[in-house]
C-alpha positions as CSV (number, residue, x, y, z in Angstrom):
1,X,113.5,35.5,77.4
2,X,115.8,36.7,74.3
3,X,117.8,40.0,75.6
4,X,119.9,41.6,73.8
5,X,122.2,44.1,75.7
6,X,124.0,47.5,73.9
7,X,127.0,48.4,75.9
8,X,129.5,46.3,77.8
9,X,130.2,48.9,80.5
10,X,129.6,48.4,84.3
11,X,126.5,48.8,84.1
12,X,125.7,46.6,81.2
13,X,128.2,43.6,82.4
14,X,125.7,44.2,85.6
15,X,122.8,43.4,84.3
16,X,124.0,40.5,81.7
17,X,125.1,39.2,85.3
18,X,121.7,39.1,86.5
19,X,119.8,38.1,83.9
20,X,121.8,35.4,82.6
21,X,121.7,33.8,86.2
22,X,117.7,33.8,85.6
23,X,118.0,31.6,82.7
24,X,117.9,34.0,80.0
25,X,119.5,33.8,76.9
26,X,121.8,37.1,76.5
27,X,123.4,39.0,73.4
28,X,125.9,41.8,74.4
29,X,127.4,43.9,71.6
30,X,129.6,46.9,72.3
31,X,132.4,48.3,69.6
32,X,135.4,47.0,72.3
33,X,136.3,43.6,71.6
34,X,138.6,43.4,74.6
35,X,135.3,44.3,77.4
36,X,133.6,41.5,75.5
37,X,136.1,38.8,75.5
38,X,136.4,39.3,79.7
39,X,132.2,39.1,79.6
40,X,132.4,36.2,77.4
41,X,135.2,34.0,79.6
42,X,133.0,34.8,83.3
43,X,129.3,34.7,81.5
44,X,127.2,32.4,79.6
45,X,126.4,34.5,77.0
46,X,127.0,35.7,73.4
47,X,129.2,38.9,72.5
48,X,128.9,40.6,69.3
49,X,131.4,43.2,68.3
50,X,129.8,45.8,66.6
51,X,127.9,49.1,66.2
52,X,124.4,48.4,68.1
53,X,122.7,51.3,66.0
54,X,123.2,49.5,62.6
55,X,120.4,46.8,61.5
56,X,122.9,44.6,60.4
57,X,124.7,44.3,64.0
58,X,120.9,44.2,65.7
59,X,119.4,41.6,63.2
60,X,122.7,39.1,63.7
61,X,122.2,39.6,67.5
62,X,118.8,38.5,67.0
63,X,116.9,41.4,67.2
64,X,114.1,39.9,64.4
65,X,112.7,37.7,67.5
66,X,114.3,39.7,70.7
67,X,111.6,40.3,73.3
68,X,114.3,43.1,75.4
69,X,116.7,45.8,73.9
70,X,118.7,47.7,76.9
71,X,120.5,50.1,75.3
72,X,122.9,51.1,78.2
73,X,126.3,52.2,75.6
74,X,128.1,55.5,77.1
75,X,126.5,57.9,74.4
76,X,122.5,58.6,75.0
77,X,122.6,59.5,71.4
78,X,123.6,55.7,70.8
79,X,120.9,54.4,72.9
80,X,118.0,56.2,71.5
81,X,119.5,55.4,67.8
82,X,119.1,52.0,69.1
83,X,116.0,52.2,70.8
84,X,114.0,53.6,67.4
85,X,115.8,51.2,64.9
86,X,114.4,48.1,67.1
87,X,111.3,49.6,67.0
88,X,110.8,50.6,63.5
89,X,112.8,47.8,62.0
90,X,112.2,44.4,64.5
91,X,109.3,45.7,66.6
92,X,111.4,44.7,69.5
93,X,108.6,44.5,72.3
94,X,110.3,46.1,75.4
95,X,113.2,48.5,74.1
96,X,114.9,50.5,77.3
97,X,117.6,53.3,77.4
98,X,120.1,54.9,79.4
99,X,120.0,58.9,79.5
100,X,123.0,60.8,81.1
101,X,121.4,64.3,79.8
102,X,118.1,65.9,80.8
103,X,117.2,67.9,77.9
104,X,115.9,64.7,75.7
105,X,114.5,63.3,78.9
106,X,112.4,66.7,79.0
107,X,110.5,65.9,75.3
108,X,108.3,63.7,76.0
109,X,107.0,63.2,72.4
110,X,110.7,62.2,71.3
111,X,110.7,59.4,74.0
112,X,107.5,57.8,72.5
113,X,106.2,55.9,69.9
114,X,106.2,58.8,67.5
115,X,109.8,59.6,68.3
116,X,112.6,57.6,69.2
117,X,110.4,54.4,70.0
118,X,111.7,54.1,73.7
119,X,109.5,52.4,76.4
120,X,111.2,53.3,79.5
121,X,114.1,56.2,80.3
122,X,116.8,55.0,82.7
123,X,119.0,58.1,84.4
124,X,121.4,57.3,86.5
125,X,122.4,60.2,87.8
126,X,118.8,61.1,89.0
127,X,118.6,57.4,90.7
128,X,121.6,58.2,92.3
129,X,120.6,61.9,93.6
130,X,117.3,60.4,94.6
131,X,119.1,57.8,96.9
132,X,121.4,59.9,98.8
133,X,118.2,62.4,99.3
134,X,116.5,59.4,101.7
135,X,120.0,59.1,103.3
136,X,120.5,62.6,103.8
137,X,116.6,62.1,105.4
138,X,117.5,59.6,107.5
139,X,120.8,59.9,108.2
140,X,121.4,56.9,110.6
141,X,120.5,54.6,107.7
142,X,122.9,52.8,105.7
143,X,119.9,52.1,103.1
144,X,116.7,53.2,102.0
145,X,114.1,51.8,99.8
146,X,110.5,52.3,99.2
147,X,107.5,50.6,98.0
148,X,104.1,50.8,96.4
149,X,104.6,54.5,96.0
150,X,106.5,54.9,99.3
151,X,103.6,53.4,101.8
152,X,106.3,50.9,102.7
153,X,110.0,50.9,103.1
154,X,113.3,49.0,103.7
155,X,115.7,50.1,105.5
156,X,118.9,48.8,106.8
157,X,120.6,50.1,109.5
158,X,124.2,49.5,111.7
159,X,123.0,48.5,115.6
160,X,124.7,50.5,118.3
161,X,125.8,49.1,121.7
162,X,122.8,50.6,124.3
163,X,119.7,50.2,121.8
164,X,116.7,48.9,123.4
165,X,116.2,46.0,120.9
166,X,120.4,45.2,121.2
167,X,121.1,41.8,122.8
168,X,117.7,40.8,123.3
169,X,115.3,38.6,121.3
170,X,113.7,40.0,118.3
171,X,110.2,38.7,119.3
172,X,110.6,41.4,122.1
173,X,110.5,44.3,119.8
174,X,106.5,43.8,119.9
175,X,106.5,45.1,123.8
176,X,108.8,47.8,123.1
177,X,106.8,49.2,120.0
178,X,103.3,47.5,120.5
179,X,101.5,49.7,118.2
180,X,103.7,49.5,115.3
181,X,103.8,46.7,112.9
182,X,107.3,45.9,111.9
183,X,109.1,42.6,110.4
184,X,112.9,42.0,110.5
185,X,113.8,40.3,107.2
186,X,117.6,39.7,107.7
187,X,120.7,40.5,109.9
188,X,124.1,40.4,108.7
189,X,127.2,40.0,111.0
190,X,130.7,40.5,109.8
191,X,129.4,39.9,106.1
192,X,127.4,36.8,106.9
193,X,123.7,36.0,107.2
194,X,122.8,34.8,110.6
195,X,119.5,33.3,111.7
196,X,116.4,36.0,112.2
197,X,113.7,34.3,114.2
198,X,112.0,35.5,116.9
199,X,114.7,34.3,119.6
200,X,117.4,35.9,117.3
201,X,119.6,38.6,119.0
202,X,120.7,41.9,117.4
203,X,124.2,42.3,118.0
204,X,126.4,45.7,118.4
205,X,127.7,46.1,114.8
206,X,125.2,44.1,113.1
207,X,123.6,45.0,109.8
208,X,120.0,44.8,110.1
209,X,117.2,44.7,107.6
210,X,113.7,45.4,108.5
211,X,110.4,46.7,107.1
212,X,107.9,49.0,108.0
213,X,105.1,51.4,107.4
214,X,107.0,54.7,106.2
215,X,105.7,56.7,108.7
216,X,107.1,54.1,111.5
217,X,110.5,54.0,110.2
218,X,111.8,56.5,113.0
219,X,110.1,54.5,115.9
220,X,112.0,51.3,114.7
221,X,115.5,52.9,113.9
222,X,115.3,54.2,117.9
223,X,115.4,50.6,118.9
224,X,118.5,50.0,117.2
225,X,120.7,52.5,117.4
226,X,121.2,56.1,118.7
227,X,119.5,58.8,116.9
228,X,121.9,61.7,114.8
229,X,121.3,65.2,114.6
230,X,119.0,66.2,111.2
231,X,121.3,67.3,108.8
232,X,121.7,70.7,108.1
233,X,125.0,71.5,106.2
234,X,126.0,69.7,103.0
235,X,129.5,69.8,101.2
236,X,129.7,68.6,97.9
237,X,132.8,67.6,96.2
238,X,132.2,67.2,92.4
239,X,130.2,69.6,90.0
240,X,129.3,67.3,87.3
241,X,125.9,65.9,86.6
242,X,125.1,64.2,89.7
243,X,126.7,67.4,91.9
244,X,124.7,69.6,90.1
245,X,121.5,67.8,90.2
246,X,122.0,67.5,94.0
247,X,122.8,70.6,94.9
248,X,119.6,72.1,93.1
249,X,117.6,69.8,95.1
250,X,119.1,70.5,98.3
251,X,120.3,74.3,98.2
252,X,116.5,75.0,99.4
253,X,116.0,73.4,102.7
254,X,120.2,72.8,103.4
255,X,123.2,74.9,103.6
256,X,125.1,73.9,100.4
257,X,128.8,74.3,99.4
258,X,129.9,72.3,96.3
259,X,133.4,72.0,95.7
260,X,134.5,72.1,91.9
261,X,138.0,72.1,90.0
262,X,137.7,73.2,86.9
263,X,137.2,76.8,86.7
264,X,135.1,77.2,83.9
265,X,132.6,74.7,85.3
266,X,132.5,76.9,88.1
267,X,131.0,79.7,86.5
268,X,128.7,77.5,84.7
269,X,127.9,76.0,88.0
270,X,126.8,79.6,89.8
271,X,125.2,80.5,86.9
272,X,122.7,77.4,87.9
273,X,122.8,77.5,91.2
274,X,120.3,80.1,93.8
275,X,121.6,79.4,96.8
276,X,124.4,77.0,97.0
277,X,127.8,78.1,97.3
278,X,130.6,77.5,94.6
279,X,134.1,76.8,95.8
280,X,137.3,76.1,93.2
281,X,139.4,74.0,93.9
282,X,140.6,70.0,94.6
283,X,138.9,68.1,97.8
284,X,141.7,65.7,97.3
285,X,143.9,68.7,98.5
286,X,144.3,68.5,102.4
287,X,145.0,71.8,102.8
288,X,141.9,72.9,100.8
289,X,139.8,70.9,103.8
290,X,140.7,73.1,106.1
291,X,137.7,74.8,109.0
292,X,136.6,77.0,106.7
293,X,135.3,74.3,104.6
294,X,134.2,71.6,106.9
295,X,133.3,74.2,109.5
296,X,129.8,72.7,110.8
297,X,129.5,69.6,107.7
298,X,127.4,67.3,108.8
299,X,127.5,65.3,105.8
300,X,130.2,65.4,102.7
301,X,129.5,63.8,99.8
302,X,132.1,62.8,96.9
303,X,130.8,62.9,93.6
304,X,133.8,63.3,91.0
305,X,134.1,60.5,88.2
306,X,137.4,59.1,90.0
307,X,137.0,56.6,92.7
308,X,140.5,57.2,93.9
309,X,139.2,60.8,94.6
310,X,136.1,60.3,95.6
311,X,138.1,57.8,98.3
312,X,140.4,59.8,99.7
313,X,138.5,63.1,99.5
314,X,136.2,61.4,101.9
315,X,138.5,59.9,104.6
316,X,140.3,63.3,104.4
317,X,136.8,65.0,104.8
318,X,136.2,62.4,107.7
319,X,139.7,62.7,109.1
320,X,138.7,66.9,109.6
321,X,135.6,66.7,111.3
322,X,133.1,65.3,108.9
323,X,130.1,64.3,110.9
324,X,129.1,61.7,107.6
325,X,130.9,61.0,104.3
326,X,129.4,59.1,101.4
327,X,131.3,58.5,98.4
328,X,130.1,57.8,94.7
329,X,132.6,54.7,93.4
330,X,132.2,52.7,90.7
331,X,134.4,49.9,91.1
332,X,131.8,47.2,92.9
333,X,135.7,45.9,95.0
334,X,136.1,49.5,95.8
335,X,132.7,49.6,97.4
336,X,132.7,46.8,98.9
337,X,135.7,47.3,100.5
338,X,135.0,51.2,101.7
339,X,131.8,50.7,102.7
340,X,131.4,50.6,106.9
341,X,135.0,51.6,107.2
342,X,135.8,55.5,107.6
343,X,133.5,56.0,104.5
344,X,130.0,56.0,105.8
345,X,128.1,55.0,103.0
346,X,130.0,54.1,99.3
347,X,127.2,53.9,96.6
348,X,128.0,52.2,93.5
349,X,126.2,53.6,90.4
350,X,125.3,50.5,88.4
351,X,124.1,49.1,92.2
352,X,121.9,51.9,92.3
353,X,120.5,51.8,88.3
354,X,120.4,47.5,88.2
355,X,116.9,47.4,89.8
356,X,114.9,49.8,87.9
357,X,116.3,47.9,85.4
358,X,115.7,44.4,86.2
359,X,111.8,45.5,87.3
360,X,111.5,45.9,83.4
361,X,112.5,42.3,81.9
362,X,111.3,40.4,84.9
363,X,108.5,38.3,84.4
364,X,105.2,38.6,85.8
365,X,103.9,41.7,87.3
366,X,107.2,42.9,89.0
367,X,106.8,46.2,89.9
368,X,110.2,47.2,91.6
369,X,113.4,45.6,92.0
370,X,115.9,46.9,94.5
371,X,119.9,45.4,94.8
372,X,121.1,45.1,98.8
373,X,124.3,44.5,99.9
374,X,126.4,45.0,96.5
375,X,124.1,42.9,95.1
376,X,124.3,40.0,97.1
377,X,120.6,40.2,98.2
378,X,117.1,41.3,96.5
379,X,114.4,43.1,97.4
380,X,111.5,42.7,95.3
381,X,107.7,44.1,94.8
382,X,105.2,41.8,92.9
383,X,101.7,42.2,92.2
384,X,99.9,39.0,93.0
385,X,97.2,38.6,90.3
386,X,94.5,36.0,89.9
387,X,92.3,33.3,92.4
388,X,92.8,30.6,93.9
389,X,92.3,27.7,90.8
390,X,94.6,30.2,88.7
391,X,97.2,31.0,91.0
392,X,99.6,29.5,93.6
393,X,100.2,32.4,96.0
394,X,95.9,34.1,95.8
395,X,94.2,32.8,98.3
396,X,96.6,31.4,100.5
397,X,98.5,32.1,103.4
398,X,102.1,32.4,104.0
399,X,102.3,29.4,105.4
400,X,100.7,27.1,102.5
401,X,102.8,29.0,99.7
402,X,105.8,26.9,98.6
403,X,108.3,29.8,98.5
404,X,111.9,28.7,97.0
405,X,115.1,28.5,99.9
406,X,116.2,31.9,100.4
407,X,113.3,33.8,99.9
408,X,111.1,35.4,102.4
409,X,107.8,37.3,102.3
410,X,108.1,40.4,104.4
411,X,105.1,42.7,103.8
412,X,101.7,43.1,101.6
413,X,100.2,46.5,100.5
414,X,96.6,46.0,100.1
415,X,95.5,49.2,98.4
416,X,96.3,52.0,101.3
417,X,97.2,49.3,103.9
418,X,100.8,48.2,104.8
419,X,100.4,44.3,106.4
420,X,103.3,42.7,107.9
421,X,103.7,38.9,106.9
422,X,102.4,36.6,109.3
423,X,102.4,32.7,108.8
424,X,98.6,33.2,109.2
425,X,98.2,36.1,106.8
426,X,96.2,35.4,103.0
427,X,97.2,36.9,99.8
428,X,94.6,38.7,97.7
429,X,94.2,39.5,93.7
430,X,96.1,42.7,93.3
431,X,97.9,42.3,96.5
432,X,101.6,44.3,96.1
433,X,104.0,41.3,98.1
434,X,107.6,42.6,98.9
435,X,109.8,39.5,99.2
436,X,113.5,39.1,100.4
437,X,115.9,37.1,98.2
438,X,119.1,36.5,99.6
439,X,120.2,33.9,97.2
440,X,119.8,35.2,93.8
441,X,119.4,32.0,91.3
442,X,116.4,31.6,93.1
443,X,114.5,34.7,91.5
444,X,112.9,32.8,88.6
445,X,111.0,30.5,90.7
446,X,109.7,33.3,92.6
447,X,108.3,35.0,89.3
448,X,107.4,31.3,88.3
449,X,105.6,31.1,91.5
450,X,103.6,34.3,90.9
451,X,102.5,33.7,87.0
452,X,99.0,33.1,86.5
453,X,97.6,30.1,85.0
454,X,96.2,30.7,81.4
455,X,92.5,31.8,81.3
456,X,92.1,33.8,83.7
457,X,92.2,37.1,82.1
């Protein structure tokens, strides 16, 4: 597939990084030479230097036979620019962009065809919000995703010393919970993937993967680790897009106080606000964390655009009585490195926007794409399609299907129904599969696997 990328930020290095490990041939062009030369000595791809809204720049990145335009550059004005000159100009099939505001999100008609010619929004900053709302749901998770319109989710979790399921044998999860249906899809111990069969053995500390019916997800998590008080008070630190949008989401059914520097964003940021409590002033500032504050927080969450901030506003924040921190940091090291320490939770923003933009290029009917663990693993949701002469997962079972190394099949909706994989369990046309990848190269065989013979439609 010919993809050509606008904008060599995080998030666009991101997903050239993914793609081009699926075999696809990649054009980047941003207007910073020096963000282009670092792409162009760790990836196998081409860099253009350039302004991606001018037909000159798009036609010599080969936008006259492109199939994919992500226009992810720091301006939304840039990106939709982009968007409706590949579609007016090259007819560039698939043209995607990344909004920061709301306002031109909120016009439909200058979104489609008529307009700017985009085919699917991005917004980060609602992805993000919308993550740290299932955390804040369930608070003992360390990750949430859903599938086929939430039937199904993922969730990974940290196992405590004294859950049921702790030091024993997977397979005897079935006794503890007979009556719900639940597959464990990976464990991770001290950064590593260890074996998960039925004899495997949780361990205190262990990261641990597993799927479910979303109305089971409770009855699992008890198994694993001890359950936290519901959250009910929320301190926000950062009034800027994302703080904003979260604290209009949560000031309703939480006790909201969001903590913001700048004093005329302040006033802006009462004048939006119903319920939620504004607060100037710096949650780096130790002093400024005092009782008053934190009196009661269950859960503090660092949103300004500094990781260094974000960082050590949290650890203060956990250091005074915190019950939960998350913090928003955009460095993948940083992350990686904060996450599981004093820091609860550290989301990384082109983590959290990747998939829903990988579920747009990747072939076959892919209908969701989630990143786990920084990236390191997949979690994907693809519609089978076709029968068994035209397809090489349809009318099979689990067992027959020829599934790459470091792939698993984990669940099937069928329609209302959430079925756990079972060696013994066939797949149907229109079947939703949701497979685990923990070795990424190996996601084009999987959509390889799943393509439908010619003729069938």
């Amino acid at each position: 597939m010919k993809i050509i990328i606008l904008g060599a930020g995080r998030v666009g290095a991101s997903v050239a990084e993914n793609l081009v490990s699926e075999d696809n041939d990649i054009t980047i062009i941003d207007r910073n030479p020096a963000l282009l030369s670092s792409l162009q000595d760790q990836q196998d791809l081409r860099t253009l230097v350039g302004n991606g809204t001018l037909p000159s720049v798009l036609r010599e990145a080969g936008a006259e036979d492109a199939d994919v335009l992500i226009a992810v550059a720091q301006s939304d004005e840039t990106n939709l620019v982009a968007c409706a000159v590949a579609a007016r100009l090259f007819n560039i099939p698939t043209r995607i962009a990344r909004l920061r505001g709301s306002e031109f999100q909120q016009e439909e008609k200058l979104m489609g065809e008529e307009g700017f010619g985009v085919s699917k929004v991005i917004c980060p900053e609602q992805r993000i919000t919308d993550t740290i709302n299932r955390l804040i749901e369930l608070p003992e998770a360390l990750q949430v995703l859903e599938f086929a319109q939430g039937a199904l989710s993922l969730i990974a979790v940290r196992a405590y010393a004294g859950g049921p399921l702790v030091s024993m044998p997977i397979e005897t999860l079935r006794t503890h919970i007979p009556n719900v249906d639940v597959r464990i899809v990976a464990i991770f111990r001290n950064g590593r993937q260890v074996p998960c069969e039925g004899y495997s053995m949780v361990q205190p500390g262990d990261e641990v993967f597993f799927l479910s019916a979303s109305i089971h997800v409770r009855a699992v998590m008890k198994e694993l680790r001890r359950m936290d008080k519901p959250i009910k008070n929320v301190l926000i630190a950062g009034g800027g897009n994302i703080g904003l949008r979260l604290a209009r989401q949560l000031e309703e059914d939480y006790q909201v106080k969001l903590i913001e520097r700048d004093v005329l964003r302040c006033d802006y940021l009462a004048s939006q606000l119903n319920r939620a409590m504004v607060l100037r002033g710096d949650a780096t500032d130790e002093d400024l964390l005092n009782d008053e504050y934190l009196d009661g927080c269950d859960l503090f969450i660092s949103l300004t655009a500094d990781d260094e901030d974000n960082i050590m506003s949290a650890l203060l924040a956990k250091r005074k009585g915190a019950r939960r921190v998350i913090a928003l940091i955009n460095r993948r090291s940083y992350a990686e490195l904060m996450q599981g320490s004093q820091i609860d939770i550290a989301i990384s923003p082109d983590q959290a926007t990747i998939g829903e933009l990988l579920a747009q290029v990747r072939r076959g009917d892919t209908v969701a794409v989630h990143n786990l663990r920084g990236g390191a693993a997949e979690a994907l949701e693809i519609v089978a399609h076709g029968d068994a002469k035209s397809s090489k997962v349809v009318g099979r079972t689990i067992q027959e299907i020829e599934l790459p190394h470091g792939a698993t099949i984990g669940a099937i909706v069928r329609g209302k129904t959430v079925l756990m994989a079972h060696h013994d369990t066939v797949i149907e046309n229109d079947d939703h599969v949701i497979l685990f990848v923990t070795h990424k190269p190996v996601v084009h065989k999987i959509e390889k696997l799943f393509q439908v013979r010619a003729g069938f439609f």
